[in-house]
NUTORMAR-404951 format. One record per residue (C-alpha): residue in three letters; residue number from 1; x, y, z. Coordinates in nm, 4 decimals. Example, Ala and Ser with C-alpha at 12.3 -4.5 7.8 and 13.67 -1.06 7.14 Angstrom:
BEGIN
 residu num        X        Y        Z
    ALA   1   1.2300  -0.4500   0.7800
    SER   2   1.3670  -0.1060   0.7140
This chain:
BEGIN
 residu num        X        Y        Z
    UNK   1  -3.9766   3.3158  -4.3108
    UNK   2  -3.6741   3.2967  -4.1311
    UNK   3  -3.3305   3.3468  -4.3433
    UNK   4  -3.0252   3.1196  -4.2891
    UNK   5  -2.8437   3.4494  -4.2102
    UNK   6  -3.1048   3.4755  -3.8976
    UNK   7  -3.0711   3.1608  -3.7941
    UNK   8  -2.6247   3.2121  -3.7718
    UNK   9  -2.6800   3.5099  -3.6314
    UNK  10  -2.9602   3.3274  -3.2741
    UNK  11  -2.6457   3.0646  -3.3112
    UNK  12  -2.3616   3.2768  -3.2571
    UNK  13  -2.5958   3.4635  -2.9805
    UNK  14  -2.6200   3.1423  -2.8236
    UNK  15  -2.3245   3.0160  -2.8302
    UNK  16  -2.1479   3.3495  -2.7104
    UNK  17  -2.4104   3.3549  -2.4143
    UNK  18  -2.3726   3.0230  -2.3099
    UNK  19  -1.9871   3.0700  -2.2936
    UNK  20  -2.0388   3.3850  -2.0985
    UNK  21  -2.2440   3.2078  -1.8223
    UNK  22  -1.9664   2.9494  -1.8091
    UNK  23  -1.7287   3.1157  -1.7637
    UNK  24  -1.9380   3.2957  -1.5044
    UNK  25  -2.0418   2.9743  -1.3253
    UNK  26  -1.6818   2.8657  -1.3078
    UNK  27  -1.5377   3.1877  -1.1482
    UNK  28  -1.8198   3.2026  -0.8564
    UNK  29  -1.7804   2.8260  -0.8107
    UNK  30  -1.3593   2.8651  -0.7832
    UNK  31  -1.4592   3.1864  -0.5403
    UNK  32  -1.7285   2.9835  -0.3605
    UNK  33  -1.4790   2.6855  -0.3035
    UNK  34  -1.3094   2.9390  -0.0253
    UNK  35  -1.6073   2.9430   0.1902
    UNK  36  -1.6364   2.6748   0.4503
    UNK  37  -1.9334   2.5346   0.3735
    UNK  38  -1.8630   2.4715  -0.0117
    UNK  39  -1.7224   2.1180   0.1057
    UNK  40  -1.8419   2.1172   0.4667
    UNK  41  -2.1562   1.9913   0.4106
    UNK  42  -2.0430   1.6271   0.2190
    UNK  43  -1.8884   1.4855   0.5299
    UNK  44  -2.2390   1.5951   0.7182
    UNK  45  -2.4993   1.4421   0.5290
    UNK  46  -2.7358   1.3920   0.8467
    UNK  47  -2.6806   1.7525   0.9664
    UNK  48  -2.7444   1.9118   0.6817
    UNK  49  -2.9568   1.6744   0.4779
    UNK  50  -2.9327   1.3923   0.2212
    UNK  51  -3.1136   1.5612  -0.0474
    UNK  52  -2.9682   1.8565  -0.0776
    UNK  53  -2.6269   1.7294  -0.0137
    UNK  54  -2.7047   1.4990  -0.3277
    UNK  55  -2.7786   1.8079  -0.5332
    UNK  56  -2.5060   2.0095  -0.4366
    UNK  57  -2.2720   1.6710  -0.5602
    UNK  58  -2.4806   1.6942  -0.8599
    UNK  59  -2.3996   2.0495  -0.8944
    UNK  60  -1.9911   1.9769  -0.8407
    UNK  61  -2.0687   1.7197  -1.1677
    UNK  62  -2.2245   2.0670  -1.3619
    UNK  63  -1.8685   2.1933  -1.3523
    UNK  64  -1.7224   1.8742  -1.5611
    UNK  65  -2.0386   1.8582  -1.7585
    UNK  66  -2.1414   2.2287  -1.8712
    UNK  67  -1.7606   2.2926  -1.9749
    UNK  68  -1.7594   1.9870  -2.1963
    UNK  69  -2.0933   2.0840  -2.3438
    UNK  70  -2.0020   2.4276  -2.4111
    UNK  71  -1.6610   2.4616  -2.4757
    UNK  72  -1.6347   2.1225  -2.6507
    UNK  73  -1.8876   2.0561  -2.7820
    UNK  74  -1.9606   1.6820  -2.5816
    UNK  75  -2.3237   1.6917  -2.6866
    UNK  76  -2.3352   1.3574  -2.4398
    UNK  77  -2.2849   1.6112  -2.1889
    UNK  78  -2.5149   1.8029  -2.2749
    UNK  79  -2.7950   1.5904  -2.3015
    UNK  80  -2.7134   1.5130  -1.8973
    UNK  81  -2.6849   1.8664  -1.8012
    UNK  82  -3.0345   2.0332  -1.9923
    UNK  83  -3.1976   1.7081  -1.8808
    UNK  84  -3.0904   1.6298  -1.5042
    UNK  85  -2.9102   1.9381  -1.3724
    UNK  86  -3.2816   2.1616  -1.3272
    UNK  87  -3.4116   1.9445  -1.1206
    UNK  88  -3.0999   1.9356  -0.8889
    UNK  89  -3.0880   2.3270  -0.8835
    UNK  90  -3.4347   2.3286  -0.7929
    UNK  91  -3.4108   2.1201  -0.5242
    UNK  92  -3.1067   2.3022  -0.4296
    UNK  93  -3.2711   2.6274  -0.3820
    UNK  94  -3.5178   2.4871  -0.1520
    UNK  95  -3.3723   2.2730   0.0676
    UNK  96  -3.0238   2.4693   0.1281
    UNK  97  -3.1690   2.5292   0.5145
    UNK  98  -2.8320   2.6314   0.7497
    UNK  99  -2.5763   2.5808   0.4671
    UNK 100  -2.4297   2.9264   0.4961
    UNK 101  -2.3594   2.9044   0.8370
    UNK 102  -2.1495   2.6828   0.8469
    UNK 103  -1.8144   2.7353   1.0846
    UNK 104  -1.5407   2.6461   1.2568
    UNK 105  -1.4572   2.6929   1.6632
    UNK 106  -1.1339   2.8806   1.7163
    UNK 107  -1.0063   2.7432   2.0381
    UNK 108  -0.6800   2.8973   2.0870
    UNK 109  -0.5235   3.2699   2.0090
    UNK 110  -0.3418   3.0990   1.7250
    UNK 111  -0.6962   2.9404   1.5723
    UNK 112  -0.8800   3.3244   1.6881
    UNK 113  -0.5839   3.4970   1.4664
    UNK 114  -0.5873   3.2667   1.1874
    UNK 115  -0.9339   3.2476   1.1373
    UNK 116  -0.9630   3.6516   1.0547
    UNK 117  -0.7698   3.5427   0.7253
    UNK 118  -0.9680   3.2501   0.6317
    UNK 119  -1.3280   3.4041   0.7232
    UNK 120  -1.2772   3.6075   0.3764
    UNK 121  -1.5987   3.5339   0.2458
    UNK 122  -1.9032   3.7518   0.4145
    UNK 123  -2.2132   3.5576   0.4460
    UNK 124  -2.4577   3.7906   0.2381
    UNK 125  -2.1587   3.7358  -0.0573
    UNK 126  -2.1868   3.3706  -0.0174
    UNK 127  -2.5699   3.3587  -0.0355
    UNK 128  -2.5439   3.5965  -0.3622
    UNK 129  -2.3108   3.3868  -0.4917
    UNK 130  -2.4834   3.0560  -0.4150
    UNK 131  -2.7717   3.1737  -0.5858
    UNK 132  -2.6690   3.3343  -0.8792
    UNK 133  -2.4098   3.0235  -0.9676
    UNK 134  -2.7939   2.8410  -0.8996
    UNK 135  -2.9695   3.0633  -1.2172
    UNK 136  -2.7234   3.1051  -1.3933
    UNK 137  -2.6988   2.6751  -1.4462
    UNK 138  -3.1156   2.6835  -1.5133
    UNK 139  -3.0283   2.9264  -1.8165
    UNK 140  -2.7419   2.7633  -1.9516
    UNK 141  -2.9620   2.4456  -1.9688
    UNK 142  -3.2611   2.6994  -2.1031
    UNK 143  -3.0041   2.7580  -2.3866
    UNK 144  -2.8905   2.4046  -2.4202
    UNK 145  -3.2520   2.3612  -2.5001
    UNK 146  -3.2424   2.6326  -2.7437
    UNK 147  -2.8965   2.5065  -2.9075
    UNK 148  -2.9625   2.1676  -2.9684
    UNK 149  -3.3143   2.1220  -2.9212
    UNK 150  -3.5394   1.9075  -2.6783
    UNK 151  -3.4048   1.5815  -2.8139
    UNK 152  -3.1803   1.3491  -2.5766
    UNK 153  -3.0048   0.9808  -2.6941
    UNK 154  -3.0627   0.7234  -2.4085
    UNK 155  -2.6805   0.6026  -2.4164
    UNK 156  -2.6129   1.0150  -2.3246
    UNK 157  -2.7398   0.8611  -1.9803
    UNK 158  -2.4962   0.6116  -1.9283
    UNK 159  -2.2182   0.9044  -1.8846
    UNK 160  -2.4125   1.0504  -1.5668
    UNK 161  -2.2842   0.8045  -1.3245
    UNK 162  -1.8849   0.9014  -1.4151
    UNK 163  -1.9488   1.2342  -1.4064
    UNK 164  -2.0791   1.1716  -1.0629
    UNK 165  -1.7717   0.9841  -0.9625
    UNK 166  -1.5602   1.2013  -1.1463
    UNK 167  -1.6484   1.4737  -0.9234
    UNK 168  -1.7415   1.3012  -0.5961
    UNK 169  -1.6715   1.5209  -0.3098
    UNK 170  -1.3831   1.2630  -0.1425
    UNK 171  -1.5113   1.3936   0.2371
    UNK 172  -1.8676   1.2048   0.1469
    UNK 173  -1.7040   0.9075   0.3171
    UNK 174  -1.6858   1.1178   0.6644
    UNK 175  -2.0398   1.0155   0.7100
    UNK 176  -1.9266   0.6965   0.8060
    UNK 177  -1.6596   0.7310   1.0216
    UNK 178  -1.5351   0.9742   1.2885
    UNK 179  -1.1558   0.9601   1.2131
    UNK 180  -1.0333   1.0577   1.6001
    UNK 181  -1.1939   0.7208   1.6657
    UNK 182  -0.8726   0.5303   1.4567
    UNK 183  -0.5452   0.5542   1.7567
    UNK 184  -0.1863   0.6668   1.5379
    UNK 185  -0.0901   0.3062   1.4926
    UNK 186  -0.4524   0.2206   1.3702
    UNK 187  -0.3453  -0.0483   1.0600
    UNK 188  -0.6013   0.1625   0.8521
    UNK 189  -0.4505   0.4702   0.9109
    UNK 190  -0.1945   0.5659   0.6066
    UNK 191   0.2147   0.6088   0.6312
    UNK 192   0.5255   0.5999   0.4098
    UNK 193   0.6888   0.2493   0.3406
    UNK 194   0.3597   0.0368   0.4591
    UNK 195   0.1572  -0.1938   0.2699
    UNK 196  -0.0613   0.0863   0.1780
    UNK 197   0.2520   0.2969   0.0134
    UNK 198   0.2671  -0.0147  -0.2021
    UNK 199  -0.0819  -0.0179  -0.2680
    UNK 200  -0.0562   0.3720  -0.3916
    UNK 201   0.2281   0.2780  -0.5946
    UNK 202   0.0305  -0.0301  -0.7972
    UNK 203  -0.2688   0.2248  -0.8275
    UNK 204  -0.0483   0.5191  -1.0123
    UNK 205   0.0631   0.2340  -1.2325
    UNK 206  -0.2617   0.0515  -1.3128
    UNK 207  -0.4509   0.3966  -1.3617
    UNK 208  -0.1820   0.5237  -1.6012
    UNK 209  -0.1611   0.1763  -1.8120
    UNK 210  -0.5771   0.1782  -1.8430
    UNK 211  -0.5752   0.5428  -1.9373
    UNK 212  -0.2599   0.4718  -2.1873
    UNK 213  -0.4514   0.1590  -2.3171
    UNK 214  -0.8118   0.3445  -2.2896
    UNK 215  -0.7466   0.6509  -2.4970
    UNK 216  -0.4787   0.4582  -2.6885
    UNK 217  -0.7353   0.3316  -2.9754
    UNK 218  -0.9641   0.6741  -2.9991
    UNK 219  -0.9324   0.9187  -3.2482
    UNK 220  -0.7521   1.2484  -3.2171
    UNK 221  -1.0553   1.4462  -3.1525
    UNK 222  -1.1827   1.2132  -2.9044
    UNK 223  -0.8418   1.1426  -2.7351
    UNK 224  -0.8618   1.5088  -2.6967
    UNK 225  -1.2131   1.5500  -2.5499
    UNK 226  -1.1534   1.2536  -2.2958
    UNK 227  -0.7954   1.4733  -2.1457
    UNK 228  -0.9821   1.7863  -2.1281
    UNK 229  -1.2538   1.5964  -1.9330
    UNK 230  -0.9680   1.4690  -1.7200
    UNK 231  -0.7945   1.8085  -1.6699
    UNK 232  -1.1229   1.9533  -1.5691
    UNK 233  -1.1921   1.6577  -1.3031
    UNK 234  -0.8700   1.7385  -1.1502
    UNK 235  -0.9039   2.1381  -1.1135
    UNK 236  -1.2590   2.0164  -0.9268
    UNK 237  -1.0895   1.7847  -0.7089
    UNK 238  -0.7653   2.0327  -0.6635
    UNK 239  -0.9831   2.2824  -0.5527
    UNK 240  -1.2364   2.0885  -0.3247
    UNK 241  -0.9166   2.1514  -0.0926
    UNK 242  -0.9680   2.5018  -0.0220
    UNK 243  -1.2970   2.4218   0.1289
    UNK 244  -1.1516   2.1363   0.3582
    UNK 245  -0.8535   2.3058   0.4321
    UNK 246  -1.0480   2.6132   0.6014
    UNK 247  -1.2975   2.3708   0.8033
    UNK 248  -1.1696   2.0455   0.8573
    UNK 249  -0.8117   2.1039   0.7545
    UNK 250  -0.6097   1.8575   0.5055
    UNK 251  -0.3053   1.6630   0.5845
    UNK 252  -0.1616   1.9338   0.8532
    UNK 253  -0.2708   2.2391   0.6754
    UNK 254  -0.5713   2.4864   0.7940
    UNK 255  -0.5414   2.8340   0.6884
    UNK 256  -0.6282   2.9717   0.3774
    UNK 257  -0.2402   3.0094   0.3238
    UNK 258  -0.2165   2.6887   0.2420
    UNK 259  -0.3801   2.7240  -0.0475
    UNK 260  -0.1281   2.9000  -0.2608
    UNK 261   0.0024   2.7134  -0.5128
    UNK 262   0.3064   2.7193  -0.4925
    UNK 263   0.3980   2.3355  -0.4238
    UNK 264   0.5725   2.1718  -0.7298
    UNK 265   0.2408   1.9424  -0.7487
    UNK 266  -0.0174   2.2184  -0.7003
    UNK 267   0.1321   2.4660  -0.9690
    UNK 268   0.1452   2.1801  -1.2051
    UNK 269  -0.2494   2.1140  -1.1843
    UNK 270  -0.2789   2.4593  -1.3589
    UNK 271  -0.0242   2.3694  -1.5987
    UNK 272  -0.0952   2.0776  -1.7083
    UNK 273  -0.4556   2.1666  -1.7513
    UNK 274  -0.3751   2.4661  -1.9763
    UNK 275  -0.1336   2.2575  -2.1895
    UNK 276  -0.4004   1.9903  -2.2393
    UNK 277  -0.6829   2.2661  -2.3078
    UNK 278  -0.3985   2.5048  -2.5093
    UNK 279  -0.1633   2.1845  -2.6636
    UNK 280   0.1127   2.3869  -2.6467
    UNK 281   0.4360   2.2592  -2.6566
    UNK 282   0.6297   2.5231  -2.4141
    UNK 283   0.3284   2.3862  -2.1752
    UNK 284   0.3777   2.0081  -2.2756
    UNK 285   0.7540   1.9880  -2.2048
    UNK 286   0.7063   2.2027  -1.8887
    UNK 287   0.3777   1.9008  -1.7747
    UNK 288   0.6291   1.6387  -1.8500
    UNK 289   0.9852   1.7463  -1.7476
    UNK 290   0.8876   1.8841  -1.4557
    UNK 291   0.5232   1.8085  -1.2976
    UNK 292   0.5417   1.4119  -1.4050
    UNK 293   0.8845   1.3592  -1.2072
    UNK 294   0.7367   1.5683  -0.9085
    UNK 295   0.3863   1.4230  -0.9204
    UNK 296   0.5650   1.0608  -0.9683
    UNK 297   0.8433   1.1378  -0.6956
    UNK 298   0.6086   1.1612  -0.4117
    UNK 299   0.4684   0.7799  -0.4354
    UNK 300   0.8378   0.6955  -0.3780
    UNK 301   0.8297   0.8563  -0.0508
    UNK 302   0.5251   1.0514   0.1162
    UNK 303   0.6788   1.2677   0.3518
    UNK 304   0.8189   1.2487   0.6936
    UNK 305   0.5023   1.0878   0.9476
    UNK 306   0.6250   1.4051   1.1875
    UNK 307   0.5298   1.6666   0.9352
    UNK 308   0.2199   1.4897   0.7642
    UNK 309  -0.0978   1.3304   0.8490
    UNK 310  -0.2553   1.1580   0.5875
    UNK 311  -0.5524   1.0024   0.8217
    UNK 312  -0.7059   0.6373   0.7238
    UNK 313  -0.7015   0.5314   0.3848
    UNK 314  -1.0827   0.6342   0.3030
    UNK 315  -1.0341   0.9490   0.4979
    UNK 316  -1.0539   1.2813   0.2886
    UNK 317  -0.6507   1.3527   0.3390
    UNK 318  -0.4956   1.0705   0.1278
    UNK 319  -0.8078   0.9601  -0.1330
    UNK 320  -0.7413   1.3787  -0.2371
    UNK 321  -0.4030   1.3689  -0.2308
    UNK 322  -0.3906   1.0139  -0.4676
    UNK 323  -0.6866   1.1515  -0.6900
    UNK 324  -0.5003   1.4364  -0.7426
    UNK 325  -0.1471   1.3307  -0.7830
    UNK 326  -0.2233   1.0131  -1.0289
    UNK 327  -0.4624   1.2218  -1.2529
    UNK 328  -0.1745   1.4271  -1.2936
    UNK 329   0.0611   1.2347  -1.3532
    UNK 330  -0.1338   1.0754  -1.6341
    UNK 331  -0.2368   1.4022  -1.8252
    UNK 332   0.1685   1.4624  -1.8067
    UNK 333   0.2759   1.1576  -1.9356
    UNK 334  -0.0392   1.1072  -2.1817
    UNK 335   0.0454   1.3604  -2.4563
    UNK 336   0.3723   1.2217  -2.4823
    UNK 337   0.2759   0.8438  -2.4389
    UNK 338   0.0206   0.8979  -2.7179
    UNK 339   0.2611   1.0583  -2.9836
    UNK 340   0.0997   1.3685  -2.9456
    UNK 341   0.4347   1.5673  -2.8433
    UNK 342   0.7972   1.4276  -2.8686
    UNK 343   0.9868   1.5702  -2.5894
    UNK 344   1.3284   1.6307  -2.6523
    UNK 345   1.6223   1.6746  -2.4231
    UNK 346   1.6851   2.0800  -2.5707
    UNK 347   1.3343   2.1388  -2.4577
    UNK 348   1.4511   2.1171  -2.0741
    UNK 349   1.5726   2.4508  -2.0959
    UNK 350   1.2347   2.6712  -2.0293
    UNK 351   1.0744   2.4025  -1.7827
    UNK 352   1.4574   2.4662  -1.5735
    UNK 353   1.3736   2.8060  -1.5582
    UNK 354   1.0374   2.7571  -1.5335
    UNK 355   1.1206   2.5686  -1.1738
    UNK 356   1.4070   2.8229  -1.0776
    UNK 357   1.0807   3.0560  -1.0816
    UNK 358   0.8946   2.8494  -0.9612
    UNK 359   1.1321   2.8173  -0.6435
    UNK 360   1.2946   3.1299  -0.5951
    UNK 361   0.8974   3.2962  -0.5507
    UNK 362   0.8217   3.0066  -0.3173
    UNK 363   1.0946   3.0996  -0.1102
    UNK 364   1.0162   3.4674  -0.0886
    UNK 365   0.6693   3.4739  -0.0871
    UNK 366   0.7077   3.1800   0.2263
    UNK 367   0.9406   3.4368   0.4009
    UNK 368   0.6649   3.7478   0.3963
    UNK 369   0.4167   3.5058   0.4771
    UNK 370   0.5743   3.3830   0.7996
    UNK 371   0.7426   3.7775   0.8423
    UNK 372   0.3626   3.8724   0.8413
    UNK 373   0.2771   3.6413   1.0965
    UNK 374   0.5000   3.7798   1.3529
    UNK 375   0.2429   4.1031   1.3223
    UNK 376  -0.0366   3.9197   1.3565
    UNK 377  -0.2517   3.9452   1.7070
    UNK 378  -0.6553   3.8937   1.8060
    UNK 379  -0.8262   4.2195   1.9350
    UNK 380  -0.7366   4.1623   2.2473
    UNK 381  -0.3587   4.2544   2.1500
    UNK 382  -0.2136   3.8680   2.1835
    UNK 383  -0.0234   3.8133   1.9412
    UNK 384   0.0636   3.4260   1.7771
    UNK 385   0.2864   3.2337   2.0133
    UNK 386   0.6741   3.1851   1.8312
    UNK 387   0.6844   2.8158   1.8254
    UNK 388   0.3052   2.8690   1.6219
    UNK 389   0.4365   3.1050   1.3952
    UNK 390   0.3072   3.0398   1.0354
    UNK 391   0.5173   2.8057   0.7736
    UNK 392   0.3262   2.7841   0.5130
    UNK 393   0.6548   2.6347   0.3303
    UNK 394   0.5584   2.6831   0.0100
    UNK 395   0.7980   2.4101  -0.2557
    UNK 396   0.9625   2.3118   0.0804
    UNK 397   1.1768   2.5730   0.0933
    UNK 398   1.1581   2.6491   0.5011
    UNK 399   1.1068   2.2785   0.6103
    UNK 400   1.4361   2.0018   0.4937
    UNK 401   1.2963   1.7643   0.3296
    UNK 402   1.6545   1.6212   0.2006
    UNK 403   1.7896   1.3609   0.3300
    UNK 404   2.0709   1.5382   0.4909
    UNK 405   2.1023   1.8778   0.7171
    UNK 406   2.1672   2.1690   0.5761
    UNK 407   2.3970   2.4173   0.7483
    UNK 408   2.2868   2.7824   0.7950
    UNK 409   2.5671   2.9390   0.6285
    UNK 410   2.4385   3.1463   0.4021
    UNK 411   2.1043   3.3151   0.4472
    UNK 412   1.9532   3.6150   0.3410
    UNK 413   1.6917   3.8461   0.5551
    UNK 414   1.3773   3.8653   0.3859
    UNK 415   1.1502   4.1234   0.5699
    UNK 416   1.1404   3.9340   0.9107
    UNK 417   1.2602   3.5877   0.8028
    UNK 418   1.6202   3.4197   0.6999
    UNK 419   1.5631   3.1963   0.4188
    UNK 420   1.8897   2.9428   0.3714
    UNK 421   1.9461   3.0261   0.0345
    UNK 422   2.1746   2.6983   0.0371
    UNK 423   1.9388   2.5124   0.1034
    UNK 424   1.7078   2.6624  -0.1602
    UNK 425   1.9794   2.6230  -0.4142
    UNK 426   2.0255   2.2074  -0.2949
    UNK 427   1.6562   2.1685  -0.3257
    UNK 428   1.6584   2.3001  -0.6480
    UNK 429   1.9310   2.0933  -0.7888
    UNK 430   1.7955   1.8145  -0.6130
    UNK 431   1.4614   1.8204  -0.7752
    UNK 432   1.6556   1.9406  -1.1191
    UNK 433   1.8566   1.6121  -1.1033
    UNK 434   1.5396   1.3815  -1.0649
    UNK 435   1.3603   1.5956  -1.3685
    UNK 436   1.6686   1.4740  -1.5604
    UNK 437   1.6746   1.1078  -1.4161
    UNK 438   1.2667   1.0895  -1.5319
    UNK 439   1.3756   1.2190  -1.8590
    UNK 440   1.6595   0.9570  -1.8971
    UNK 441   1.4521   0.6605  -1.8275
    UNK 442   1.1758   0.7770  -2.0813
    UNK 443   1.4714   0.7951  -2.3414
    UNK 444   1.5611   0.4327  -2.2197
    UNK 445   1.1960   0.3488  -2.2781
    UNK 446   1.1779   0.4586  -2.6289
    UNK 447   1.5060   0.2623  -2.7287
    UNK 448   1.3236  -0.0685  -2.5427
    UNK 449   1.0547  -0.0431  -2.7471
    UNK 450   1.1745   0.0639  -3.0982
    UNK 451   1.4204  -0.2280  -3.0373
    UNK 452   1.1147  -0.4403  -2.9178
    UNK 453   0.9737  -0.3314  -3.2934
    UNK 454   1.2746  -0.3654  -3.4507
    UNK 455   1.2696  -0.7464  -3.3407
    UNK 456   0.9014  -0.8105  -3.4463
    UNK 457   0.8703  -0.6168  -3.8018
């Protein structure tokens, strides 16, 4: 007869293994994501075919569902992944054909020298890796079996099609279009101040007030569930970049350089997620001080058209970039909006410094990257032209993106490079000042409304 002592003690095995093989299928997936063909292969659904480019999108929805089954417990989630994912892997394993081969032509010195850096993942690595994230998901649905036994509720179903949407790969639609085909001044094709800006703009707003109004009327433990789902859609969709950005390239970027994150927007994905999975408050006030104003700034203006290219408007550049930058605004804003942290104007204080880190290692960090570039040559000896020397302008602290020039009277030599440390210190207070303008009109919002309750109590 088996004690109850016996039966805690297969539990705790279980539960420890399965968050050991999560945590395991998360790390090769966020390695994996710097290979080529990670992403590649969703804009190329005739090359490399439809079935197994439907159960690698399956597998991208294992990374939303697995987490919430094991590490919170979503047993809706779980149901999906002991249920459907199999199959998918399955089919995965056979029908992965030419997927590691996947690559990119380098048709100049700069694309020969560049692409030494990005290559960084050997083939035989990315096979192992492919194949192991592959087992490891068939026994963490062997011991979702063994956890909660073969038992499934129909309505866990219903979830599968969000968690599929949640985690679509946003260069699926490249199947249908070939994006050289659109001319610059193509009306589908996706610029600052044009009726598509104002379309972005309505779309941060409407997402935020159905989330607000969504998760408004759950209780805490659900409220908390649905955000963590959230936070863990948008480090899949933040990191379907690194992919892109080493084959196709995003916006203007294509090196692996690019991937840093070091933009105000990019370091705040990590942040937010960890204050929404941690509910901190250091992390809260840091999410909403300073990664809501930056994530909220950029629908105001996109960029200047000679330093971006955000493609058409169903072309992988701008659905990532809005996916990305409205998801985070609302898990910034949520916590607050939902009473479950009161932000305070003394709690400014770390999120400033916070930034003034944040900044001051952008700035160096883009100085030895460009410095290192200078060094940089194929094996014939040619080294990167000067006017293609690499700016990865990390926080935009080596492109002006003020509204003003900036004179060069005060730099400082970093290695190679002369950063304009006046500069730096502008953009800094200039982003500083709209972190305190966001703050003010929240303030402004909370005397609106306790007036508005004031009036009808």
């Amino acid at each position: 007869m088996v004690t109850m002592k016996e039966i805690s003690g297969r539990e705790k095995g279980i539960r420890a293994a399965l968050i050991a093989m999560t945590a395991a299928v998360l790390a090769i997936a966020f390695v994996l994501t710097f290979s080529i063909s990670d992403y590649h292969i969703f804009a190329r659904a005739g090359e490399y075919g439809v079935v197994f480019v439907l159960s690698q999108w399956v597998k991208k929805s294992a990374l939303l569902l697995v987490p919430m089954a094991v590490f919170f417990g979503s047993r809706k989630c779980a149901d999906i992944a002991k249920w459907v994912l199999p199959a998918f892997v399955l089919v995965s394993w056979a029908t992965y054909g030419d997927y590691f081969y996947a690559s990119r032509s380098a048709d100049s010195v700069t694309d020969e020298v560049l692409y030494l850096f990005d290559d960084i993942l050997p083939l035989p690595l990315e096979a192992a890796l492919f194949f192991a994230e592959n087992g490891l998901l068939v026994l963490i649905c062997i011991l979702l079996f063994a956890r909660d036994g073969a038992g499934a509720s129909p309505r866990s179903f219903l979830y599968f099609a969000p968690a599929l949407a949640a985690c679509v790969p946003l260069n699926i639609f490249g199947n249908f279009f070939d994006i050289n085909d659109f001319p610059a001044d193509d009306p589908l094709r996706f610029y600052s101040f044009t009726p598509w800006h104002g379309v972005a703009v309505l779309l941060l707003a409407g997402v935020t007030a159905v989330c607000y109004l969504w998760l408004k009327g759950r209780s805490p433990s659900e409220r908390e569930r649905l955000l963590a789902a959230m936070a863990i859609t948008l480090l899949v969709q933040y990191h379907s970049k690194d992919s892109v950005v080493l084959g196709d390239g995003y916006n203007v970027y294509t090196t692996i350089f690019s991937c840093v994150p070091l933009f105000i927007c990019n370091i705040g994905v990590y942040t937010v997620a960890l204050s929404v999975f941690f509910k901190t408050r250091t992390l809260y006030s840091i999410a909403f001080f300073v990664h809501a104003a930056g994530a909220i700034s950029v629908f105001f203006y996109f960029g200047r058209d000679d330093i971006s290219n955000y493609g058409i408007i169903f072309g992988y550049s701008i659905l990532y970039f809005l996916t990305t930058h409205i998801l985070l605004f609302v898990l910034c804003v949520m916590p607050t909006s939902l009473g479950m942290y009161k932000f305070r104007m003394r709690d400014c204080i770390t999120p400033l410094i916070y930034y003034c880190v944040v900044i001051v290692s952008a700035a160096v960090l883009s100085a030895v990257v460009t410095s290192a570039s200078m060094g940089w040559h194929t094996a014939d000896g040619e080294y990167l032209p000067s006017d293609e020397l690499l700016l990865p302008n990390y926080a935009f602290t080596q492109i002006n993106h003020l509204p003003f020039e900036v004179p060069d009277v005060w730099k400082v030599t970093v290695w190679r490079y002369d950063v304009n440390i006046l500069y730096v210190v502008l953009l800094y207070l200039f982003y500083a000042s709209m972190f305190f303008a966001f703050a003010g009109l929240y303030h402004a919002w909370l005397a609106v409304r306790r007036k508005l309750a004031r009036r009808s109590a």
